[in-house]
Structure formats: structure tokens, C-alpha cells
N, C-alpha and C positions, 0 to 999 in steps of 0.2 A: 226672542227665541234663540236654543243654540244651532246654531248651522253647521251643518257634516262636510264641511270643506272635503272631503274623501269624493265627493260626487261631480264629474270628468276633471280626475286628477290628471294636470301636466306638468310638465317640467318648466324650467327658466326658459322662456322665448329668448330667441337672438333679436336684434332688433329688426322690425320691418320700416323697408323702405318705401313710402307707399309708391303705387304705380301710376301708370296714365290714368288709372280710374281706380280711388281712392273705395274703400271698403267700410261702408258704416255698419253700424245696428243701434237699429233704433226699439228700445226699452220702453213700453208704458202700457197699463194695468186697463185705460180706459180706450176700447176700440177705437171713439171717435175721434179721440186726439192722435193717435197711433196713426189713423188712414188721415186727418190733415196733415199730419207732418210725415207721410210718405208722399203726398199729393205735393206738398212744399218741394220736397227736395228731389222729388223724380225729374227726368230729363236735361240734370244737371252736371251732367258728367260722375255720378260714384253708383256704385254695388251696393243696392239696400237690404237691408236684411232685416227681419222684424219679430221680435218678442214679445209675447204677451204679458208675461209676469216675470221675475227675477229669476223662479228657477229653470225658465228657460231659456233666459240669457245667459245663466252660466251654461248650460249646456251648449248651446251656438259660440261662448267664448271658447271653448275645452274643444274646440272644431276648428276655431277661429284661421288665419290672426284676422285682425281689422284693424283699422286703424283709428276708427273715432267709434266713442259708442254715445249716443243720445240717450241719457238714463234719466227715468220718472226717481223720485226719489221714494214717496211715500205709495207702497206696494203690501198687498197683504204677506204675510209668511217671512217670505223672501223679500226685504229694503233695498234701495237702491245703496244704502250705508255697507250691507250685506256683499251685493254683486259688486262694491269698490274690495270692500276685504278678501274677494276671495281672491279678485286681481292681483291684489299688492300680496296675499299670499301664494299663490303660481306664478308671480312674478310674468306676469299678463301685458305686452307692452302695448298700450293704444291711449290715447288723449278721452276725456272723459269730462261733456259736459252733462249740466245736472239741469235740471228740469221741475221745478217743484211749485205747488199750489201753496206750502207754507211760507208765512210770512218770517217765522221767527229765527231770528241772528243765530242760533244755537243751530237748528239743520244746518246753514250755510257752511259754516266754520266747522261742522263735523265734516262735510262733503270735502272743503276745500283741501283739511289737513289729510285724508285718504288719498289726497292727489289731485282731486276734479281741475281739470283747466280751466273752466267757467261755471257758474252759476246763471241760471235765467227763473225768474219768478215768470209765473203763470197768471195771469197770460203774458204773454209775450208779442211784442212788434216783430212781424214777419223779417222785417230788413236787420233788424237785432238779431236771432236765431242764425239767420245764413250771413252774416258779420263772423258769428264767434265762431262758427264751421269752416267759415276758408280762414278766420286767423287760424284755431287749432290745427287744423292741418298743413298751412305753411309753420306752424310749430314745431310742429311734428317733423314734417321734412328735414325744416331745419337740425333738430337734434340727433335726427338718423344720419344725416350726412356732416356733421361734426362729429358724432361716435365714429363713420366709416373712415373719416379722415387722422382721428385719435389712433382708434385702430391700426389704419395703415403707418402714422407714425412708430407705433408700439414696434410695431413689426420690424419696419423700418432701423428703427435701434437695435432690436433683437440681432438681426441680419448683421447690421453693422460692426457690434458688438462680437458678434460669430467670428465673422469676416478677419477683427482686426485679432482676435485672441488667437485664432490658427491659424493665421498668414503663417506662411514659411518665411516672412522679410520681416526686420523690423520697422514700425512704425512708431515716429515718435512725433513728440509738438516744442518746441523752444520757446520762450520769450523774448520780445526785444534785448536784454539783455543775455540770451544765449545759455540759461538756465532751460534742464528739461522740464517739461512741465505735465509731459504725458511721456509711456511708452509702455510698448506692449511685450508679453509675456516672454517673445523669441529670443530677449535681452539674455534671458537668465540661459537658454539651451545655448547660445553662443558665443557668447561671451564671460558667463560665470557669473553675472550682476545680477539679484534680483529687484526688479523693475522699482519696485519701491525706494530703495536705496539711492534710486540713481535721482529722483524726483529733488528736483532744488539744487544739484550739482552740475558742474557749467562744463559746456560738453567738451573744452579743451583736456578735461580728467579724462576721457575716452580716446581719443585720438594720437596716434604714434604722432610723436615727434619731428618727423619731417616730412610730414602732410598735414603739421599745424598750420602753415603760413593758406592752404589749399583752402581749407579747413576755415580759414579766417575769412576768405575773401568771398565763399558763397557764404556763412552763417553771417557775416558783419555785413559787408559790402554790396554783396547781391541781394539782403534784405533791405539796404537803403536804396537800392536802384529799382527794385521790385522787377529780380528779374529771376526767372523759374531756373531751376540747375536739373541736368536731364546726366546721367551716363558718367557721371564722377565719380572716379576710385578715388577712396581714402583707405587705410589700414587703422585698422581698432586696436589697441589693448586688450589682452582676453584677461579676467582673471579667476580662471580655471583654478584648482590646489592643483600645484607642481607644474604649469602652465605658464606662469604668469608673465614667461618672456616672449611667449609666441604673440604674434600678431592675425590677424585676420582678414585677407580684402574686403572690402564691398565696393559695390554700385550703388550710388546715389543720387535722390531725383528729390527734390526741394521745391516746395511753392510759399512764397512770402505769404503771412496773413495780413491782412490791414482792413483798418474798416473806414467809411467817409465822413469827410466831418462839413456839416455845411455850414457855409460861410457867411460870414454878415456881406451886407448889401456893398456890391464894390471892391467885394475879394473873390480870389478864384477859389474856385473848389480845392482842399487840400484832404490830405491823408492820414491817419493813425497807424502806425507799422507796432503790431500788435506780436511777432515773430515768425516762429517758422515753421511748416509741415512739412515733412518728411517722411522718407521709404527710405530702407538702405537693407539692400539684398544680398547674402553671402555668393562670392564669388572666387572664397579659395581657391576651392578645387580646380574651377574652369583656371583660375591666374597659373594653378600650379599646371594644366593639360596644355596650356597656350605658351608656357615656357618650356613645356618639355617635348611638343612641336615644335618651338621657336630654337631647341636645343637639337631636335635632330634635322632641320633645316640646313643647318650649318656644323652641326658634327656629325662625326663617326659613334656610334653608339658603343661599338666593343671596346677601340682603344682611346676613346678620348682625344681623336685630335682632330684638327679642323677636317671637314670634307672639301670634294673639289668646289663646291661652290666658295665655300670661304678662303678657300686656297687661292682660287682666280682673284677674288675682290683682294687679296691683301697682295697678291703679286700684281694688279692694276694701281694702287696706293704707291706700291715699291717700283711701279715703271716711273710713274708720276714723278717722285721723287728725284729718282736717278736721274730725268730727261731733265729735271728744274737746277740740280745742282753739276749736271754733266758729271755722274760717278756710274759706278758699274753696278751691275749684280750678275748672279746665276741663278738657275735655278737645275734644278737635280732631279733626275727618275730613277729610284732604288726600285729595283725588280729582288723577290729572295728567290733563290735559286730553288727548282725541284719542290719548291714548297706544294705542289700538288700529287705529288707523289706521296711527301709526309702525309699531306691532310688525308688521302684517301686510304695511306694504310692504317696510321693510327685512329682514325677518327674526328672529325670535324669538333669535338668541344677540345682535343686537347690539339687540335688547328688553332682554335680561334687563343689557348693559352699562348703559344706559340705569338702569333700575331704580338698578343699584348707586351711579352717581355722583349720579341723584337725592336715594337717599334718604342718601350720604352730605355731600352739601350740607343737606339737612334739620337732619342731626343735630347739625351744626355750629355749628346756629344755636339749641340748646336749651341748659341745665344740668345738671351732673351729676344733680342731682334726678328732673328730667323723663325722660320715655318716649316713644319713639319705636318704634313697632309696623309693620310690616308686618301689615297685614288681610285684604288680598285681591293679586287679578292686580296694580291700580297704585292701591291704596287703603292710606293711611298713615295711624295712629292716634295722637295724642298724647293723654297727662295730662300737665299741668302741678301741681303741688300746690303749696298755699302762696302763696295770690294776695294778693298784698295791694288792686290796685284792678282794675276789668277791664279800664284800659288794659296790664294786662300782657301778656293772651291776641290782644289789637290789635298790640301789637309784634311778636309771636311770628310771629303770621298775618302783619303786612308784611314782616318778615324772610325768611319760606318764599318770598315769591312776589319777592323782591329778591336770590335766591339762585338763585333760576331764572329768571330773568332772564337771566345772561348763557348764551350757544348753548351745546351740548354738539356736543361735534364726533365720530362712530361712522363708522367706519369708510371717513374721508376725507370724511364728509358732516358740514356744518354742520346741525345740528336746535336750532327753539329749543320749547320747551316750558312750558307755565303749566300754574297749577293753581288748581281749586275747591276753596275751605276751606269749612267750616261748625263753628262753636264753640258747644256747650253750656256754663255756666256755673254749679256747686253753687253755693248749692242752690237757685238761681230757678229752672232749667231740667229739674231732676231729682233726685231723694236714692239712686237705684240707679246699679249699672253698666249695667244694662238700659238703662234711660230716659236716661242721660246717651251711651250710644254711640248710639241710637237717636235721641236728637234733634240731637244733634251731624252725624248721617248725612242726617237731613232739612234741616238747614241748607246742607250741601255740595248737594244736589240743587237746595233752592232757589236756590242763587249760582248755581249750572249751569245752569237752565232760564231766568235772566236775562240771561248771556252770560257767564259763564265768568272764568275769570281775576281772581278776587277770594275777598274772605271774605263771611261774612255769618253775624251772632248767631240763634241759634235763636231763633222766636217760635210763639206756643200757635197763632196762624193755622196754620201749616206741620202741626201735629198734627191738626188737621180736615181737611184737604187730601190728608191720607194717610188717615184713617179713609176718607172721600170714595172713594179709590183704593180700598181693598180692598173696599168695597163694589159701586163698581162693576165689577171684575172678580168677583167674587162673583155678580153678577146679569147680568154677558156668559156663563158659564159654563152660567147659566139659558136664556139665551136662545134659546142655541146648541141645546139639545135642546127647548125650550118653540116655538119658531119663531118667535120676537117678533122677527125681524130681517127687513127688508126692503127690498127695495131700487129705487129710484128712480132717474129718471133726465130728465136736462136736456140738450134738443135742441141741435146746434149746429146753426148756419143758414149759409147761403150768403149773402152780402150783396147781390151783385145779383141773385138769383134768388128771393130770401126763401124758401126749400126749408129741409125738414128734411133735410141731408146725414147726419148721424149724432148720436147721445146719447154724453153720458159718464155712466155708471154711477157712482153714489151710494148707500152703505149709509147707511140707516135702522134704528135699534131704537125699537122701538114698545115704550116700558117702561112695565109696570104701572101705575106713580104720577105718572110725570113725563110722559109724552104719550112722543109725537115726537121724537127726539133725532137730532142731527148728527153725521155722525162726528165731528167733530172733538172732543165730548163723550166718547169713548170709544175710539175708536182708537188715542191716543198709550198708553191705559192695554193696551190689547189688542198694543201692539209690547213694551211693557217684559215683561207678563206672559207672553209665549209664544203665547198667542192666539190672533194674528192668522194664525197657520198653519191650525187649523181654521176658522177666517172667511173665509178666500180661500178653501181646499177647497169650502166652500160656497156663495162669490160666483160662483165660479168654475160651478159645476153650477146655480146661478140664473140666471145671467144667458145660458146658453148655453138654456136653455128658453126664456128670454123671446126672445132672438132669431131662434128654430125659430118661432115666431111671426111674429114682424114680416117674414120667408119667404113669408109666405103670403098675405098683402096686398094684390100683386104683383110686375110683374117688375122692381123695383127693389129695392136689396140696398141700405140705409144701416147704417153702421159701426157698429162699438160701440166704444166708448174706455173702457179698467178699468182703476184704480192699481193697481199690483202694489206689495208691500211689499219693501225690499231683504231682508227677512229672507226673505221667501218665494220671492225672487230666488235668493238665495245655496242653495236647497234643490237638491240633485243630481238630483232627481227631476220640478222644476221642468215643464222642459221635455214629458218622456212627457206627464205628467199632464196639459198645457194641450191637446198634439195627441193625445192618445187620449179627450179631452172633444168637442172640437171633430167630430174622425171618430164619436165616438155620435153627437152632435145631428145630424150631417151640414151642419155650418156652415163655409162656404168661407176659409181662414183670412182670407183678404185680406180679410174684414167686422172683424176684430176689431182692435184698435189696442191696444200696450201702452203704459200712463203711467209712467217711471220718474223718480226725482226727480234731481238734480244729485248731487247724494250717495252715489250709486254712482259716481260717479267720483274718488271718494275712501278707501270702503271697502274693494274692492277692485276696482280698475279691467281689471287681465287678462280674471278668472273673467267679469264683468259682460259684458264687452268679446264673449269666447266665447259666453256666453248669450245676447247682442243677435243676434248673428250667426245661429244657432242658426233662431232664430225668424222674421229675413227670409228665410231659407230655407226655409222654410214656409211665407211668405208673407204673416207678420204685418208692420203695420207697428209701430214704437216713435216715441214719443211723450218729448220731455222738461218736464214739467209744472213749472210754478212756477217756470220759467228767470228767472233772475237772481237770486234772493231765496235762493240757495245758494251750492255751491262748484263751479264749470268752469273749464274754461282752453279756448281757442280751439284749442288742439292734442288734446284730448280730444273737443271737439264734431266734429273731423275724420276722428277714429281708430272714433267710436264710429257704427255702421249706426243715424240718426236721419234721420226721414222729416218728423217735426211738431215744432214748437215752440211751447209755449203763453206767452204774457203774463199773468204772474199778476196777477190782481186789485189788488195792492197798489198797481202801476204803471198801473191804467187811473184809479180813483178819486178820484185828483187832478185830470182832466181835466174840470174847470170851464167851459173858456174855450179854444173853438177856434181862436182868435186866437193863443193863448199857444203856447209852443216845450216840449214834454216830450222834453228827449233822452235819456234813458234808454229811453224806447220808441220813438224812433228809432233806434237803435243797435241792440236786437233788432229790428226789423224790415229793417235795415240786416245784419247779419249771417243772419238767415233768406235774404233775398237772395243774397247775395253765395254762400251755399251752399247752395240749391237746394232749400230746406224749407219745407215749408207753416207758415203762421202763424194759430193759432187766441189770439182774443184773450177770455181769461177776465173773470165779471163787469162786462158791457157793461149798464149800467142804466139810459143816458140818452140822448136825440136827440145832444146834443155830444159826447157820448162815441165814439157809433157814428159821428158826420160824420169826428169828427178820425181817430180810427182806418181810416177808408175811403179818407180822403183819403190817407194815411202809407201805403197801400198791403195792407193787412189785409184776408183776405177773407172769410172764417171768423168768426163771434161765439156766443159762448155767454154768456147771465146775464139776469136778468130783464127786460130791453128785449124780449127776443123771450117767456123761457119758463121757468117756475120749474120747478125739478127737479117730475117727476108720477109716479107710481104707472104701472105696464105698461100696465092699463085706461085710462087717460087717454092714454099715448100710442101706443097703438095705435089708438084714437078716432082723433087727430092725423092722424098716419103713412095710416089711411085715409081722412080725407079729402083728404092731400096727394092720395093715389093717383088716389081718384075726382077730383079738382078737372082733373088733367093726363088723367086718361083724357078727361074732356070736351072742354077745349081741342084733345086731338089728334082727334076726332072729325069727321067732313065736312062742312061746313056746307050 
């Protein structure tokens, strides 16, 4: 008959595994054999399931899976020849014994070549039948668990296969003789090879040149010792078109292959060294980020020269040396002068030009030997080693300052530029790197605090000078919370009215040991050290008390005049601070006068410019103190909101002889004029002092002729007897 294989069409079974309890069906046409051999195999440990005829074994198969099926062979309609073909056409997977009352060779061999796992003629021995049942199904097992295991290897390579094609490293295999013999595809993105090429070429054609010998000794050496290579750089060959001289780091990790060879009777176990497995990972980039950390570790990034770190170690080498052969060296602190002036008006990138051409004029003028350091923002470090006299480190230093000498010309502008040296000298000056950069450092400050643009040899005075310094800022830090600070003040006077018009406020430290101190003992230390920001904060809340005072006296308001620091100028907060002072005390700003020096017209003249501003709006006025004995220009005293001009000291003191011609204080008095500023004339000490100055048109005097700086108490004493003196004159006679 033909059979309609269409009827419970399935697809290809995966394979089953059978379970703790194996899954039969059992096949046959004659009831009674059907219930013996369900009676046979019940309580046997499997799931019986049972058909009457073939076509409802396909049907229970198209439901299935099973794992064994017990099939009658000879069935009407539907054969058991039938129920094997439609298996083997649905691709049906179960072991399949046959079961038949025919004798003849011909069914057997049809059954067998459909697949059937066994034949049993009918009748059959009971211990026969459950024989071929647990082999088929340990058959069974078996082939499903070598499929899962096939499988898993499938996989297994797949994955591997993945793995090695897209690694980002390469992967490769050598032979004992160091011929490649695998490598995978990363060859070609990295190096320019593709992977084929390279198969059968011996991997010294790969390897730069002097990291053959490296190169030799894990692919040769480390394969005969059998020993694994973990974290090995070598450099490769690339060959890229247009490339081919570039090289490439990697990281390398190597495991020898070998297989065991066993031995005859009476020898020991030996080895077959079969070659090599390998990874080798790109590690340019990191090589190129790890030297170019390992570059700014120890240099300067803008100008190329050692940093202080490297600068110490090769001046530790050059002590070393010097102590070993008893010879000398120096070493040297270049300060450039004002360089923070340039950089803030011109701008920080054509700062940092500046730098570069500076410090390559410097280095121009050293020895191979010698060291030139970048130390700081515009502080330059030499050692020199191998002095023979100390006119050598005298050369060096005239040479720096003969180098900068001629202009540098930044960005269409001419700039000329000098610089402060100071030179220590081993081993008069120091036997550390400590004490030789440190006194070297205080020699540059000394040439600076004299005028700049020069050298000058460290001397032991300059180390007392600085002990000196950190003690006294050590004991302003005291003072500041102890209250030993106080403040003073010296009247200015009206010349034809002899009136106290206003004080200028003077800090005093009242130090433990030393009495009485003048600013000028301690202030310059209170601007270097930071300081002087909380010492104004506090002048500032002082002296606005004392003036809530001198309020009160009566109805006359005389000014107060207070130096402000540029450094506490340049503060953003500045300004709140002064008018949210002034609105506490309830003090009218127009009493308060600000003293700033020449020199804000130099460090930054905009910000200052906006801050002066700022504050006649308020209604302070500004004051330029110390005029002439700084830096101004006549188009700055224009631009900048200035109300007062004071005559420093320095320019009255020579006025001996009223007879005589002082044109330097004609000329500031001559420019007060001509622009419409008051002129206050500092330390007027004498009768000829105060004629000539009265005469020249000055009318304002403060300094001891009228009134030595006094304590609040003293002059508010003053202040009320002015009051009372003029209360009485205006009185009725």
C-alpha cells in the first residue's frame, strides 16, 4: 500500500536523552501479545505506552519522543516496515526493536537496513526480549551522550575559533624549530602581514633587531627549559606601504608545547618539545603614554628642560662626584625679572613664548656638563660641576644677563627682560642639595631686593635675614589671634588753618621682646607670606571703630587715609567687604581715603582701574601714596579715578635750604595742579621744610613738624580739643 507520510507531520527531532525513566511504545496488532508484553515490562522502571495497529503508532510517534519502540512487524494496512519509514522520513530518533512471527531472512534484513537495533523471532524467551531492551537503551544513551559531547566539542571550536579570529592580540603557534605554524588574523591590522604569508617564516623576520637576542632566549631557550614567558616586551616590524621603518611594542606571554614520551623499562619519563604558544598584545600606545609620563616626571613640558626633580638627582650625582675628586661646583637661581607683570598684560601663551626663548638663550650659554632646570613659573636652576676657580660661575652669571640683554620681540611687541642670579658655591656655601638650592635661592632674592638685574654670591648674613623672616611671620600669625597689633595714627594738618583735617592710619605690632614695631619691620614679610589679607581684614574692622568714634566729638567728619595692599586690592571681594564695613559702623564713605601705591599701575592696570572706579562710586576717595619713588606714566594718572597725591618723604628731606630749587617736588606739585588733585606733603619735620613747601603751593602736611603718629586715645584727646577750641571761637562775644 502507499502510505501518506503527511499524517502527524514533524520535523527533525533533536536528540533525546533518555531520563530516569526511559519511554517506550509498544506496537502490536494482536491484543494478547500487546497485554503480555505490557505485563513483561511493567514495574520495570520505563513509561509504557501502547498501539494497536501502525497507524496509531505513527500517530503516538508525531506526539512522541520515546526512546525505544517495540514494533510487530507484520500488521495489516500500516507494516511495521511502514512505521520504520516514516521514522527514518521525520527523522524520528528512538532505537527500534522488531518483533515478528516470520521466519524468513527477507523481513529481517528489510527491518534491519531501516535501522531496527534488533530482531526477535516469535516467540521469544522472556530474558531474551528484556536483554535487547536494556542493551538498546544503554545504546541509546550511549549515542545521545557522545552526540552531546560531539556537539559540545563543535561548539567548543566554534567559540574558540571566534575567540582567536577577534582577539585584539595576536595569537600564534611555532615549531621547535621557531618557524610559525599558526597565527591569527590581528597579524594583518598590525603589522601589515597577512597571516598566510607569514606560515613557514622563522619568527626572527618579525622581530627588530635588538630584541633578537630577547627574542632568542624565550623562543630557543625557554622552550628547552620548558619554561612559560609572562610580560615580555619585544618590538615587531610593521610592514605597513610607507611604514616599514616603524616598529611596534608588545607584551608577550609564551607556554612551551611538548607531549610525553614513555619510556622503556628502566628509563625515566622524557619529553618531545613540540614548540611554542603564544599571545603577543599591542602595547604601543600604553609604551608611548608610559614615556611620555616617564617624560613629564622629569621634565618641563613647555621649555624642555630638566624639572626640579631631575635637577636634584643630577646635582646629587655632581655632589657625589665633587666630594670623590675634592673639586667644586655651583649651582645658580635665575629669577627673570617683572616676568609677571609681562605675563599678565600680554597674556599667558605669549608668557609661556617668552619662557621658551628665555630659557633657550640660557642654555646656550652653558656646557654639555652643566644643568639647566626649569624650577618654577620664571625661576631657572643651574649646577655647574667641575669648577676650577669661582671666576667660572662670574662668567656663567655675566653671560645669562648678556644673553638677555638683547629685546625679545612676542607678538609684534618689543620686550626687554633681565634677570636676578644668586650663586651658591660647594663647599663654602653648602655640602647638601638642600642648602646649596636654598642658599643659591636667597642670594637671587638678595640681588632683587637691591635692584635687580645682576648676580650676587651667597653670604651667611643672607641665612640670618631669612631665619629673621620666618620668625617674624611666625610671631605676625601670633599676633593676629594674641591682639598685639595696633594701630596708630598721624594727623594731617591744613597749612593755613593749622586744623586737624584727617589721619593716616598706621599699623603697629606691640611684640612681646622688641617693644613697638613699624610697619615697615614687618609688613614687607606679611605681603611675601600671604598675611597681609588677614591684617587688612582686621585694619579694616579697626580702624572703622575708631572712626565711629571720632563721630562723635562733633559736627565735623575728618577723613581717615588707609594703605590698602595691591594684593588685597587684586581680591574679588575687595570692594563688598570695604562697603559692607563702612554700612556696619555707619561711616559715610566720603570720611575714608584709599592709599594705593604706583605699582598698581603696573600689575594690573584694567582690574585696579575697575576697582578705583568702583569705589568713587561710593564715594571714597583714592589716594596715590609714595608718588614718584615708583612706576606711573602721566597717561595712567589720567585714566586712573585719583583725588590725592602724596610727596613721599624721600623728596621732602633734602629741603635744607629754602633758597635752594628742589625740582623733582616742583614737578609733582606742578602735575597735581595742572590735574586738579590734592597735594598732601609726607614727613614735614622742619620750619624750611614746611616754608618751602607752602611757598610751592602745598597745603596739606603730615610728619613730625606738626604730629607723631599717636594711639586713638591721644588723638581723640586732639580731635576734642580742636572741636572745643573752634566751638569757643564761634561763640558770641
Amino acid at each position: 500500500m502507499q502510505l501518506d507520510f503527511a499524517l502527524g507531520t514533524r520535523g527533525p527531532q533533536a536528540p533525546h536523552i533518555p531520563h530516569q525513566t526511559p519511554r517506550l511504545l509498544l506496537v502490536d496488532d494482536e491484543p494478547r501479545l500487546l497485554e503480555s508484553l505490557c505485563e513483561l515490562l511493567k514495574n520495570r522502571g520505563f513509561t509504557l505506552t501502547t498501539a494497536k495497529n501502525g497507524t496509531e503508532a505513527i500517530s503516538r510517534l508525531s506526539s512522541g519522543p520515546f526512546d525505544l519502540v517495540i514494533l510487530d512487524l507484520r500488521m495489516p494496512e500500516v507494516t511495521g516496515h511502514d512505521v520504520m519509514d516514516y521514522m527514518n522520513v521525520h527523522q524520528i530518533d528512538a532505537n527500534v526493536i522488531i518483533t515478528s512471527g516470520d521466519s524468513g531472512i527477507e523481513a529481517a534484513i528489510g527491518a534491519l537496513r531501516r535501522g531496527a537495533y534488533d530482531y526477535l523471532r516469535k516467540p521469544y524467551p522472556r530474558e531474551e526480549l528484556l536483554k535487547a531492551v536494556q542493551n538498546a537503551l544503554q545504546q541509546r544513551r550511549l549515542t545521545a551522550e557522545n552526540k552531546l559531547i560531539a556537539d559540545q566539542l563543535e561548539s567548543s571550536e566554534r567559540i574558540y575559533r571566534y575567540l582567536v579570529d577577534s582577539s585584539p592580540d595576536i595569537i600564534f603557534t611555532l615549531d621547535h624549530l621557531g618557524t610559525v605554524t599558526f597565527v591569527n588574523h590581528r597579524i594583518q591590522a598590525l603589522l601589515g602581514f597577512r597571516a598566510e604569508e607569514l606560515i613557514g617564516r622563522h619568527y626572527a623576520e618579525l622581530v627588530h633587531s635588538r630584541d633578537l637576542e630577547r627574542a632568542n632566549y624565550v623562543f630557543s631557550d625557554g622552550q628547552q627549559h620548558q619554561r612559560w614567558s609572562r610580560n615580555l616586551e619585544l618590538r615587531l616590524k610593521s610592514n605597513h606601504v610607507g611604514d616599514q621603518g616603524r616598529v611596534f611594542s608588545v607584551e608577550l606571554m609564551s607556554v612551551p608545547l611538548a607531549t610525553q614520551i614513555m619510556p622503556a623499562e628502566g628509563f625515566a619519563q622524557s619529553q618531545e618539545h613540540l614548540g611554542i604558544y603564544g599571545v603577543a598584545r599591542d602595547i604601543t600606545e600604553r609604551k608611548r603614554a608610559d614615556e611620555l609620563i616617564a617624560y613629564q616626571a622629569y621634565y618641563d613640558v613647555l621649555t624642555d628642560l630638566p624639572n626640579r626633580v631631575l635637577f636634584k638627582d643630577r646635582l646629587s650625582l655632581a655632589l657625589l662626584q665633587a666630594k670623590r675628586k675634592k673639586g667644586g661646583l655651583a649651582v645658580m637661581f635665575v629669577d627673570l625679572d617683572r616676568f609677571k607683570v609681562i605675563n599678565d598684560s600680554l597674556g599667558h601663551q605669549l608668557g609661556d613664548v617668552l619662557l621658551q626663548q628665555a630659557s633657550a638663550r640660557l642654555k646656550s650659554c652653558l656646557r654639555h656638563s652643566d644643568t639647566l632646570s626649569r624650577f618654577g613659573a620664571d625661576e631657572f636652576n643651574v649646577v655647574l660641576p667641575e669648577l676650577d676657580t669661582v671666576q667660572d660661575p662670574t662668567r656663567v652669571a655675566q653671560a645669562f644677563l648678556d644673553a638677555l640683554r638683547a629685546p625679545f620681540e612676542l607678538g609684534g611687541q618689543i620686550i626687554h627682560i633681565t634677570a636676578s642670579i644668586g650663586v651658591a658655591v660647594y663647599p663654602k656655601d653648602g655640602e647638601s642639595v638642600d642648602d646649596l638650592i636654598r642658599n643659591a635661592d636667597l642670594a637671587m632674592h638678595a640681588k632683587k631686593s637691591q635692584g635687580r638685574n645682576g648676580y650676587k654670591f651667597f653670604e651667611l648674613s643672607m641665612l640670618n635675614q631669612s631665619f629673621e623672616q620666618i620668625s617674624v611671620e611666625s610671631g605676625l600669625r601670633l599676633a593676629l589671634s594674641l591682639g598685639e597689633l595696633e594701630m596708630y595714627y598721624q594727623p594731617q594738618v591744613d597749612v593755613k588753618t593749622g586744623r586737624v583735617m584727617g589721619a593716616e592710619a598706621l599699623m603697629r605690632w606691640n611684640h612681646p621682646q622688641r617693644g613697638f614695631l613699624g610697619a615697615g619691620a614687618f609688613l614687607p614679610f606679611a605681603e611675601e607670606s600671604g598675611l597681609i589679607i588677614a591684617m587688612s581684614d582686621w585694619m579694616l574692622e579697626a580702624v572703622c571703630h575708631d572712626l565711629l568714634a571720632w563721630n562723635t566729638l562733633g559736627d565735623e567728619r575728618p577723613y581717615l587715609s588707609i594703605n590698602i595692599s595691591p594684593h588685597y586690592l587684586d581680591r574679588g571681594d575687595f570692594y563688598d567687604k570695604l562697603k559692607s564695613t563702612l554700612e556696619r559702623y555707619q561711616i559715610a564713605p566720603s570720611q575714608l581715603e584709599v592709599e594705593v601705591t604706583e605699582n598698581i599701575c603696573i600689575r594690573n592696570p584694567q582690574a585696579a582701574i575697575e576697582q578705583l572706579h568702583k569705589l568713587c562710586q561710593l564715594g571714597v576717595r583714592v589716594a596715590i601714596d609714595d608718588f614718584g619713588t615708583g612706576y606711573s606714566s602721566l597717561a595712567y594718572l589720567h585714566r586712573f579715578p585719583i583725588h590725592v597725591l602724596k610727596i613721599d618723604r624721600s623728596f621732602v628731606m633734602p629741603i635744607e635750604d629754602d633758597s635752594q630749587q628742589f625740582p623733582v617736588v616742583l614737578a609733582i606739585i606742578s602735575i597735581a595742579k595742572g590735574l586738579g588733585l590734592k597735594l598732601v606733603a609726607e614727613g614735614v619735620e622742619t620750619e624750611v621744610q614746611k616754608r618751602y613747601l607752602e611757598q610751592a603751593g602745598c597745603q596739606t602736611f603730615q610728619g613730625y613738624y606738626y604730629h607723631r603718629p599717636m594711639q586713638q586715645s591721644a588723638l581723640m584727646s586732639l580731635l576734642g580739643s580742636q572741636t572745643a577750641s573752634l566751638n569757643e571761637r564761634a561763640r558770641p562775644q
